[in-house]
Structures are given as C-alpha cells and as structure tokens.
N, C-alpha and C positions, 0 to 999 in steps of 0.2 A: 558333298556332291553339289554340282551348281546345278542352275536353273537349266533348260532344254533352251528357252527361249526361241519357241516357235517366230518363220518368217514372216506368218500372215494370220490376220483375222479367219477363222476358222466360219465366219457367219457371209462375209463377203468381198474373201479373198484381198484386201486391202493388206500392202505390202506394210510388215512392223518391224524394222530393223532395229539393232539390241540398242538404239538411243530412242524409239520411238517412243514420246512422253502421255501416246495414248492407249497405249495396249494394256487391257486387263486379264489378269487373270483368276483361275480359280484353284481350290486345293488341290486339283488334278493337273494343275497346267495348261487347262484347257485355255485358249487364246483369242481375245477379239479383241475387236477397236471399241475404246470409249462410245462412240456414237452404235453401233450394234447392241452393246451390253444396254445403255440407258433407251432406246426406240425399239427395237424388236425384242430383247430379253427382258425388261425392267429389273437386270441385278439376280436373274435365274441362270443358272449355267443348264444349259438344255440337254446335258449330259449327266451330272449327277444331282442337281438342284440347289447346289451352292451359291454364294456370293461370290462376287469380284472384288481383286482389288489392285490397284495400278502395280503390274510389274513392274518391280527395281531395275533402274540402270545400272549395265555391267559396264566397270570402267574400261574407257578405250587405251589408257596410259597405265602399265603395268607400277603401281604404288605400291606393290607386294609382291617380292618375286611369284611369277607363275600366276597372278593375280590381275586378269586382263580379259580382255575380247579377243586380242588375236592368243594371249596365251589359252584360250577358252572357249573358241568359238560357236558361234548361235548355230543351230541346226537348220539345215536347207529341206529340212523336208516338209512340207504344205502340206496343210490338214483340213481336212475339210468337213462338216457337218454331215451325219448320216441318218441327220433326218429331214421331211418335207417342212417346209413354213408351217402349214398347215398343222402339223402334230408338234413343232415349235411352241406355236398361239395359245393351243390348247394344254400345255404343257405352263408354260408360264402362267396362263389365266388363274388356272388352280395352284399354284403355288408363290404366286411373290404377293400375294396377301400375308403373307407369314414373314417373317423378319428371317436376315439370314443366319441368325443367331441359334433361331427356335427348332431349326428345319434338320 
C-alpha cells in the first residue's frame, strides 16, 4: 500500500506536491510543511501526539513497472485541521516536552 500523499499542509493549506522536499509527516499521514511542524507544532502532530518525519519522494519516472507518480497518483483531497490554534498551543505546550519516542 503506498503512501496517500496528501496535497497540502493540513496547518496552513500550503500546496505539497508529491516532490515537495518539505512536507512532513506523521504515523497517521497526517500532513504539514516543515516550517508548520517546527513554529506552530514543535514536532507534535495535533492530532494524535506523534512526531514527523519528512515524507519520502514518490518517483516521477516509473523504475519499476507500476512504480511511479503517475502509476500512483497523490490524492487531491485537502485536509484540513479540525481544531482552533488556540487548543493547537495548548496541546503541544503539554506534550513536546516529551521526546517523540516516549509519547
């Protein structure tokens, strides 16, 4: 099963197409830009409390039959945060004290 490979930073809709070498992810999928994850999250996914780590680029050149971007295509559906900044803050404050390892 490959990756979803969300279009966009899920914290401020910043468009991440499947070569964008700053989209992070979490064990969920969940999706942001580098600068989101490291200034408003500190490494907290606001969803289930994980770490990031840079999604893999899906090759654009099929090297393996069936083994490509267009054989594979990234999903167009936008996702978006469902919760306020405000319960974001409070949310990371209390937990990226803790390594992503511990949590």
């Amino acid at each position: 099963m490959a990756l979803e490979l969300r279009p966009n930073c899920e914290g401020c809709d910043k468009d991440l197409p499947p070569n964008a070498t700053d989209a992070r992810i979490c064990t969920f999928e969940c999706t942001f830009c580098a600068d989101c994850v490291e200034t408003l999250l500190s490494n907290v996914c606001p969803n289930c409390a994980g770490g990031f780590a840079p999604r893999p680029i899906r090759p654009a050149r099929e090297w393996r039959p069936g083994l490509s971007v267009a054989k594979r295509p990234p999903s167009t559906k936008r996702v978006h945060l469902s919760w306020t900044r405000e319960a974001i803050a409070a949310f990371v404050r209390d937990i990226a004290p803790i390594p992503p390892d511990e949590r």
